[in-house]
C-alpha positions in Angstrom: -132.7 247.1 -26.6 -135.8 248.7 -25.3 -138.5 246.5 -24.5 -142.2 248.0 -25.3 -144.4 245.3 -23.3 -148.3 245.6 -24.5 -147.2 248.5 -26.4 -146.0 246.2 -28.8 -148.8 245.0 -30.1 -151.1 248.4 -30.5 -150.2 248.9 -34.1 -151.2 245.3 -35.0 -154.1 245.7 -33.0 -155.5 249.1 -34.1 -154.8 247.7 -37.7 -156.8 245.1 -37.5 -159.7 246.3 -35.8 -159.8 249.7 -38.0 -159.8 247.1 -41.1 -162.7 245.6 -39.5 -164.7 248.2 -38.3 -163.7 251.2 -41.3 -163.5 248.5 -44.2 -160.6 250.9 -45.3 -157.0 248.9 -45.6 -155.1 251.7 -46.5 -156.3 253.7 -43.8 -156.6 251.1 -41.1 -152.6 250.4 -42.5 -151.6 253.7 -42.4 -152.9 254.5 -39.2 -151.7 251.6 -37.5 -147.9 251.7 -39.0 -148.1 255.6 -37.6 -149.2 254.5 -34.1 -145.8 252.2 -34.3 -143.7 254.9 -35.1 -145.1 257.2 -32.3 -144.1 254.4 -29.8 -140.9 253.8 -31.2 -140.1 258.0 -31.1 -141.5 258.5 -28.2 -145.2 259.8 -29.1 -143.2 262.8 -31.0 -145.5 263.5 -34.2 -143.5 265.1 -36.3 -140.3 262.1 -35.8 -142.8 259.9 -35.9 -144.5 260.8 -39.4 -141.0 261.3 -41.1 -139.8 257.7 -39.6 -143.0 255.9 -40.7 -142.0 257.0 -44.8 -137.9 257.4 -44.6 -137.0 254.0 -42.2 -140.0 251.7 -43.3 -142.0 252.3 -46.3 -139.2 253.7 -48.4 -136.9 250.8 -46.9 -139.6 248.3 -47.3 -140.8 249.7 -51.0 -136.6 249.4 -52.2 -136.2 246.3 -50.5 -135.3 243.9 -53.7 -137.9 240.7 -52.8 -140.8 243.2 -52.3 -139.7 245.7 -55.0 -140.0 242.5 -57.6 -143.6 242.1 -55.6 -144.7 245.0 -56.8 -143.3 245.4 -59.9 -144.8 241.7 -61.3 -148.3 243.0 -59.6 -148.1 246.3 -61.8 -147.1 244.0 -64.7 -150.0 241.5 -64.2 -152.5 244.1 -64.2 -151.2 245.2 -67.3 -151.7 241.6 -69.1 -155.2 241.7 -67.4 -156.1 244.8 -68.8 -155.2 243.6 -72.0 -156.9 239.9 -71.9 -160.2 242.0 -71.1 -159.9 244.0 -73.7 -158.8 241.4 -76.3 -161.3 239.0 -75.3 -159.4 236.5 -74.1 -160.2 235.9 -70.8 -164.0 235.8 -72.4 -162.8 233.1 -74.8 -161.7 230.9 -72.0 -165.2 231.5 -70.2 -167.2 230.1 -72.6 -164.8 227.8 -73.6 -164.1 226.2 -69.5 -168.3 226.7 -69.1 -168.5 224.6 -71.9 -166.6 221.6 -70.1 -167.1 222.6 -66.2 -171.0 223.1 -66.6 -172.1 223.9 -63.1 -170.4 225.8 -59.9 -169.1 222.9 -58.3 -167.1 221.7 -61.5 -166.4 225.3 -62.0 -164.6 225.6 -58.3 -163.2 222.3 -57.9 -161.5 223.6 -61.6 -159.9 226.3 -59.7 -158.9 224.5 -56.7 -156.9 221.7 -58.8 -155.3 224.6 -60.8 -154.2 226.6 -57.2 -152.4 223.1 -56.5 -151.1 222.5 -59.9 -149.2 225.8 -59.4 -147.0 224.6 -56.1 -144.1 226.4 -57.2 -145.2 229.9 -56.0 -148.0 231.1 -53.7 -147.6 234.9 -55.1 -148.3 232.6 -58.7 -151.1 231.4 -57.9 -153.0 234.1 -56.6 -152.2 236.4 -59.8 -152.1 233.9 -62.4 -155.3 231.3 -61.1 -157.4 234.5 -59.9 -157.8 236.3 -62.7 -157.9 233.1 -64.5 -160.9 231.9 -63.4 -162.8 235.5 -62.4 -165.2 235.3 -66.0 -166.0 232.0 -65.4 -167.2 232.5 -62.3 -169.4 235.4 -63.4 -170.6 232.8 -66.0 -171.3 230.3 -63.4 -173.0 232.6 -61.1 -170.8 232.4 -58.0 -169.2 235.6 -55.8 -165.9 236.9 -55.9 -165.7 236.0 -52.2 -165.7 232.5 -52.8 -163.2 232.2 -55.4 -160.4 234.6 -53.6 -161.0 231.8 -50.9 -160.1 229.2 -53.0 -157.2 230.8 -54.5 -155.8 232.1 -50.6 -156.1 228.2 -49.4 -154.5 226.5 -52.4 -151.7 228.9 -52.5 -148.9 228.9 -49.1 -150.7 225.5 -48.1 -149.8 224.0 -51.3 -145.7 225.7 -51.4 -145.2 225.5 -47.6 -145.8 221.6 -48.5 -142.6 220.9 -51.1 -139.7 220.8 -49.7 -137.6 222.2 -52.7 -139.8 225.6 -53.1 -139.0 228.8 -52.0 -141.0 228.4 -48.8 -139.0 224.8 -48.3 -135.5 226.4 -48.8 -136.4 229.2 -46.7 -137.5 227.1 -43.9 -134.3 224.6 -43.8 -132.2 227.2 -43.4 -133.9 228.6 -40.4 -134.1 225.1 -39.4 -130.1 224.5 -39.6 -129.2 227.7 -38.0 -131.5 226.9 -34.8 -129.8 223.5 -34.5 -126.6 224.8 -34.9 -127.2 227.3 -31.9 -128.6 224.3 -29.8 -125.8 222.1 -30.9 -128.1 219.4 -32.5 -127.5 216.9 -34.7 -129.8 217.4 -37.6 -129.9 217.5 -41.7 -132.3 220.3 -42.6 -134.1 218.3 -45.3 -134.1 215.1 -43.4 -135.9 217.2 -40.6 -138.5 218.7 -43.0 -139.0 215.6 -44.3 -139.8 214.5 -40.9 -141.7 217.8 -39.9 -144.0 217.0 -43.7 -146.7 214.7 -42.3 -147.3 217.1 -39.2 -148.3 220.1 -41.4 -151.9 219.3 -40.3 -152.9 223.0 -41.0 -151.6 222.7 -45.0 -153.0 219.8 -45.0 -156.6 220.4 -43.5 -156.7 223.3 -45.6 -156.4 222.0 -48.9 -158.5 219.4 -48.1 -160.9 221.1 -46.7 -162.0 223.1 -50.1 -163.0 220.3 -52.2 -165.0 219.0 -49.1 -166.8 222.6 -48.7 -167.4 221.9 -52.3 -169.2 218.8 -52.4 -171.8 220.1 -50.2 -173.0 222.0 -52.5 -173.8 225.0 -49.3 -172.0 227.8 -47.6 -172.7 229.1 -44.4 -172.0 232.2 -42.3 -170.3 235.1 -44.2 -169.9 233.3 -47.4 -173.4 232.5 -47.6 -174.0 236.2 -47.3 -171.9 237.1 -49.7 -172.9 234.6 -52.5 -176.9 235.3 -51.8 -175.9 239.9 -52.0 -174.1 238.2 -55.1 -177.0 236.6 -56.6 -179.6 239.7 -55.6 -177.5 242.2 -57.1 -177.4 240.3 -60.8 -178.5 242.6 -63.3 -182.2 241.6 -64.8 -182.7 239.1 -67.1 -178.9 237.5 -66.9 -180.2 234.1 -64.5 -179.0 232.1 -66.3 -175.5 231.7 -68.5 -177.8 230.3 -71.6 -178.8 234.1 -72.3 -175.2 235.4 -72.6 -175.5 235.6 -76.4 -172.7 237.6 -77.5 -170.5 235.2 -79.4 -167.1 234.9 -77.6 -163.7 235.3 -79.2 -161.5 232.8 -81.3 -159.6 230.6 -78.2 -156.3 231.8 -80.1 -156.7 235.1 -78.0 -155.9 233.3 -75.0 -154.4 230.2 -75.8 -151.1 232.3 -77.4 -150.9 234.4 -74.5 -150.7 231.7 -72.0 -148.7 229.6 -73.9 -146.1 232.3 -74.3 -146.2 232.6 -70.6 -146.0 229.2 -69.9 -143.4 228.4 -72.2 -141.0 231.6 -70.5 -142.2 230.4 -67.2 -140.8 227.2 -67.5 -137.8 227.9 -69.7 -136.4 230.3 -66.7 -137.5 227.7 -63.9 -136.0 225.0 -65.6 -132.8 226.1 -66.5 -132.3 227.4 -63.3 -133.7 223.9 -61.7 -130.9 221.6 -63.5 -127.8 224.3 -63.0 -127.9 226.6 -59.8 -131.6 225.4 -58.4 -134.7 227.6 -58.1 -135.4 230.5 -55.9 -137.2 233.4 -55.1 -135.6 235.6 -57.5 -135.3 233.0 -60.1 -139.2 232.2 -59.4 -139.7 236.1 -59.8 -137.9 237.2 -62.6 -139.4 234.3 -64.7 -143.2 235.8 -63.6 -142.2 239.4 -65.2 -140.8 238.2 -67.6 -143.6 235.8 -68.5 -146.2 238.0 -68.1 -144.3 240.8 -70.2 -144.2 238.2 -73.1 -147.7 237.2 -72.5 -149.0 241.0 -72.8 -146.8 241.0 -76.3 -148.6 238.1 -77.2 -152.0 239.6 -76.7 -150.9 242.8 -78.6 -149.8 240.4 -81.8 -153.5 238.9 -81.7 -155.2 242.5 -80.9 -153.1 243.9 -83.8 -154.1 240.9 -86.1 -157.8 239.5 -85.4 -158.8 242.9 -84.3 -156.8 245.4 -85.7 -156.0 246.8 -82.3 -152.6 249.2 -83.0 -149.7 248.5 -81.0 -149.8 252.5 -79.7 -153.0 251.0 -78.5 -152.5 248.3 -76.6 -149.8 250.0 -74.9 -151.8 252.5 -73.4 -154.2 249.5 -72.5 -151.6 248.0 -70.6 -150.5 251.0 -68.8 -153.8 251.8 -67.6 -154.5 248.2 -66.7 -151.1 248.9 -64.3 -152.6 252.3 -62.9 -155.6 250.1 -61.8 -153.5 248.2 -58.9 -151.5 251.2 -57.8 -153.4 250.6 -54.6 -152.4 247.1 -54.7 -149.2 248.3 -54.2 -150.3 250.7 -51.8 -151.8 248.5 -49.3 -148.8 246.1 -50.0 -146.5 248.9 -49.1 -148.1 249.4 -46.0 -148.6 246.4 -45.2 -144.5 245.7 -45.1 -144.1 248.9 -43.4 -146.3 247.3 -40.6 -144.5 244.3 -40.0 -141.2 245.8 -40.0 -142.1 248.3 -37.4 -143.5 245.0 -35.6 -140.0 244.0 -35.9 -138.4 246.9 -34.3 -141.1 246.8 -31.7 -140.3 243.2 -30.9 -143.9 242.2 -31.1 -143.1 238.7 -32.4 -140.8 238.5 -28.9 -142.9 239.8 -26.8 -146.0 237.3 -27.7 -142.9 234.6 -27.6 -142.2 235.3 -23.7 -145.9 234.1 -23.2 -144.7 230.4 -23.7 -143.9 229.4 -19.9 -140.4 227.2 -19.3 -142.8 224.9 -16.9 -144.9 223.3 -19.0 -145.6 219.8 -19.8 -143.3 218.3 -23.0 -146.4 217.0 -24.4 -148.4 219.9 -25.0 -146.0 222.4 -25.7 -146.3 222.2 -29.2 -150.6 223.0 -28.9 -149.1 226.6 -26.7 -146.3 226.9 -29.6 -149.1 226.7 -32.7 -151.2 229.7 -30.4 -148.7 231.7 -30.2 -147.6 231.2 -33.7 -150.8 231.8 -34.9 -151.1 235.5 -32.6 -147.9 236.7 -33.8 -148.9 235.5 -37.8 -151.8 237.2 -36.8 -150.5 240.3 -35.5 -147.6 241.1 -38.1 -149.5 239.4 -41.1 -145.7 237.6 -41.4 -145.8 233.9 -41.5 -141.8 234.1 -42.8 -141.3 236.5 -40.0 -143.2 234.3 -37.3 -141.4 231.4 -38.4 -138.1 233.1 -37.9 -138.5 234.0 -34.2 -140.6 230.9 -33.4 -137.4 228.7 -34.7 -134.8 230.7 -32.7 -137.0 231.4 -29.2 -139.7 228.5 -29.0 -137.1 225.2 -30.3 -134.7 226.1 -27.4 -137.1 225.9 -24.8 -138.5 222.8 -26.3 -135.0 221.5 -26.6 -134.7 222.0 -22.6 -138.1 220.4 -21.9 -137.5 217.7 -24.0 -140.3 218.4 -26.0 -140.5 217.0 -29.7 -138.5 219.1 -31.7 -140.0 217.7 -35.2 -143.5 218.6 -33.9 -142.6 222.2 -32.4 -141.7 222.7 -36.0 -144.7 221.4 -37.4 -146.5 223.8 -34.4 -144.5 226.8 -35.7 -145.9 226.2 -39.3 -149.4 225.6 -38.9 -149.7 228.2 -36.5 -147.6 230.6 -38.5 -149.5 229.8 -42.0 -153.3 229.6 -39.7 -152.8 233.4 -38.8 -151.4 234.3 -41.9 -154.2 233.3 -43.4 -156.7 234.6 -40.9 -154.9 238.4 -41.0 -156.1 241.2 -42.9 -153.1 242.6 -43.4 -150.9 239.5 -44.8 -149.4 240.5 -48.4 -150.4 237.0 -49.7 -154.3 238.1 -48.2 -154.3 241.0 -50.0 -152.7 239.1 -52.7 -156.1 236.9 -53.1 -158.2 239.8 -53.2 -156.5 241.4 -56.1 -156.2 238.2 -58.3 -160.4 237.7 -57.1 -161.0 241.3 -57.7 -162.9 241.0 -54.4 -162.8 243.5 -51.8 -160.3 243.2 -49.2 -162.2 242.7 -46.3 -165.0 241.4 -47.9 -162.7 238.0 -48.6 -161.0 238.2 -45.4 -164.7 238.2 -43.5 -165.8 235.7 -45.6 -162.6 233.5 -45.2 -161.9 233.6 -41.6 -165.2 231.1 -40.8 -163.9 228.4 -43.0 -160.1 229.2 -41.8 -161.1 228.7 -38.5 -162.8 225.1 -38.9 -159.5 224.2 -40.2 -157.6 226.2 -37.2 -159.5 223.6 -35.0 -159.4 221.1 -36.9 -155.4 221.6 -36.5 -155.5 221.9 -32.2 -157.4 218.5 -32.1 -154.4 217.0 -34.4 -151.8 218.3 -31.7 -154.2 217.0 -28.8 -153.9 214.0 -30.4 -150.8 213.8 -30.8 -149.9 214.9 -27.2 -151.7 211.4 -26.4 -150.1 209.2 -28.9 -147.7 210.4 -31.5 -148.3 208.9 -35.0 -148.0 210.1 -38.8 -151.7 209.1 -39.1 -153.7 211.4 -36.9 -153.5 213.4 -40.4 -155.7 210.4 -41.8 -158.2 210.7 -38.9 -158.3 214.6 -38.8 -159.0 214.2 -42.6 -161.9 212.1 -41.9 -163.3 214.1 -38.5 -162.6 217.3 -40.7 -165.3 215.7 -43.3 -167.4 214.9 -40.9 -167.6 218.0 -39.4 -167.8 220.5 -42.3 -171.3 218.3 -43.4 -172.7 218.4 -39.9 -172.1 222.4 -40.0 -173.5 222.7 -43.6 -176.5 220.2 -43.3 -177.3 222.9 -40.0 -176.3 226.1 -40.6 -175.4 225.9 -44.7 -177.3 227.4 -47.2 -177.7 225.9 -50.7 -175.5 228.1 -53.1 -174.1 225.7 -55.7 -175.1 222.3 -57.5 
């Protein structure tokens, strides 16, 4: 196969910095999935464009997994539309105000519910998001802060149990690796092992309820909350002079239940016969949140006399709203597929030497890990060629193979996290309602501490290999997020 060099990661590359410097994701997408096709047809225009739609956006768009993507994002804009409309999502504002009285009760609120949902990170994003987006206008804090919170409580949290998706997923690329090296190994026992050197799930989760109790924000996010707080129409300081009486509760407690209810009827049944997957985890979602939007009809149609004619048409239009959701989701696909081709993931792989020392090949492993997560906005696809190139080259260094792995995820989730154009990114944004880049600016700070946070673990473990460097980092991590608030934080919360 033809090997691209440094032209492999232009498209990447271009995305990214188009994102940045445009604030444009479909455009900084589009453009950078066309740049890949002109390498990969050799800089012929007219191949390239017709490539770009026939072998990767329709291919990506009718793939099954991403097809059900799309299709519960449509649907949950749908039920969104329709809890607007009906009140409901008003309802539980005043009702969760009522009980989390201030903005850190408010976002410590969200932050237990992003880990209460550990079954799905897709879940939590489009369930917790839109969730929680009233109350925060009630409480007075930016979109910005709560598709952070949503983004870290979502892969950290499912990357973390081993009987998820995510935890299946990685087993058997775990398996098929120690097969090729002929290595003795149980996948699960091997997790199980890998679990307490996840210092980057970890560090994240942790890190929110720390940022939290400070009470400040600082760099980007501190920005963002103050344009937040400027831009509040007159005379609405305050949540006291909200005075327009809020829906019965029934308007979104029979939604939710109905959801809840399917959620965990499909999940269940599929836990104690055949055991849960991606599809099963999907198909319970639509068909959740299909049920759900019936339920809000049945309370439109009986406390407000809303007509079923009506309500459809509500729900339709609430699914035209995130057509570009699935747009930029599209894209995004088509991107790391032509990565694929392109062998970018490879290419950033050769930069790990076959010379170095055991010890601190796992700190080289979670850098390049983070690049190519980075780069692709893949963690599943950075995973999958970090397990087959980097854990044979440990194996022949005699480097730890439990904390390679445990390199391979942190790095993997860090630059997933970090990228602009990851689906589960773009995923936070929607279930925020926060621009796209405006979360991914304001994230990348706080995503960072913990990125370092993370190196220091892997130092430390390249001097003395222990489960409990977690414990320390957790403390250090603590430490540091209230030196860098009490310096540069500003006061945004109480």
């Amino acid at each position: 196969m033809e090997s691209y060099g440094f032209l492999a990661v232009v498209p990447p590359v271009l995305s990214v910095f188009l994102a940045i410097y445009s604030r444009n994701i479909i455009l900084s997408l589009g453009i950078g999935a066309l740049s890949g096709t002109l390498i990969l047809n050799s800089f012929n225009p007219f191949f390239a464009t017709v490539s770009l739609m026939r072998d990767h956006i329709f291919v990506q768009v009718s793939s099954p997994s991403n097809t059900q993507v799309i299709l519960i994002t449509l649907i949950i804009g749908g039920f969104v539309k329709l809890l607007e409309v009906s009140g409901g999502a008003r309802a539980f504002s005043a009702a969760i105000v009522k009980i989390v009285n201030g903005p850190k009760k408010g976002q410590m609120a969200t932050w237990a519910s992003g880990i209460s949902i550990f079954f799905s990170d897709t879940a939590n994003s489009l369930i917790v998001g839109p969730l929680f987006r009233p109350v925060y206008r009630e409480l007075k804090i930016c979109r910005e802060k709560l598709a952070y919170i949503i983004d870290t409580t979502a892969a950290p949290v499912v990357i973390l149990i081993p009987v998820a998706s995510w935890g299946v997923y990685i087993m058997s690329l775990i398996e098929n690796s120690y097969s090729d090296m002929g290595v003795e190994g149980d996948p699960f026992t091997v997790l199980l092992n890998v679990w307490p050197y996840q210092f980057y799930a970890f560090l994240a989760l942790f890190a929110v309820p720390m940022i939290i109790s400070t009470g400040k924000d600082f760099g980007p996010m501190a920005k963002a909350q103050e344009k937040y707080m400027n831009n509040l129409p007159e005379g609405n300081n305050s949540v006291e002079t909200k005075k327009e009486e809020a829906p019965s509760l029934i308007v979104v407690i029979l939604p939710f239940a109905i959801m809840i209810a399917t959620l965990s009827s499909v999940l269940g049944y599929y836990a104690v016969t055949e055991g849960v997957k991606s599809i099963h985890v999907n198909a319970g979602l639509c068909l959740s949140y299909i049920f759900a939007s019936m339920g809000c009809a049945y309370v439109m149609k009986r406390y407000q006399e809303t007509t079923y004619n009506k309500s459809m048409e509500l729900f339709f239009e609430g699914v035209g709203n995130l057509i570009t959701v699935g747009a930029i989701l599209a894209l995004a696909w088509a991107l790391s597929s032509i990565c694929r081709e392109l062998e970018t993931g490879q290419y950033l792989a050769t930069l790990v030497g076959d010379t170095l020392d055991p010890r601190f090949f796992p700190i080289v492993v979670f850098f390049i890990g983070a690049m190519m997560s980075f780069a692709t906005g893949s963690s599943f696809g950075t995973f999958a060629i970090l397990m087959a190139t980097t854990l044979p080259v440990a194996h022949i260094l005699g480097a730890d193979l439990v904390l390679t792995i445990a390199a391979i995820l942190s790095g993997g989730l860090f630059g997933d996290h970090t990228s602009p154009i990851s689906d589960t990114t773009v995923l936070a944004s929607m279930g925020a309602d926060c621009p796209h880049i405006d979360h991914v600016s304001t994230q990348f700070p706080y995503a960072l501490l913990t990125g370092i946070m993370t190196i220091t673990a892997f130092i430390l473990l390249s001097i003395y290999q222990t489960p409990y460097v977690i414990l320390v980092m957790i403390l250090v991590q603590y430490l540091v997020i209230k030196l860098v608030m009490e310096r540069y934080g500003s006061q945004t919360s109480s």
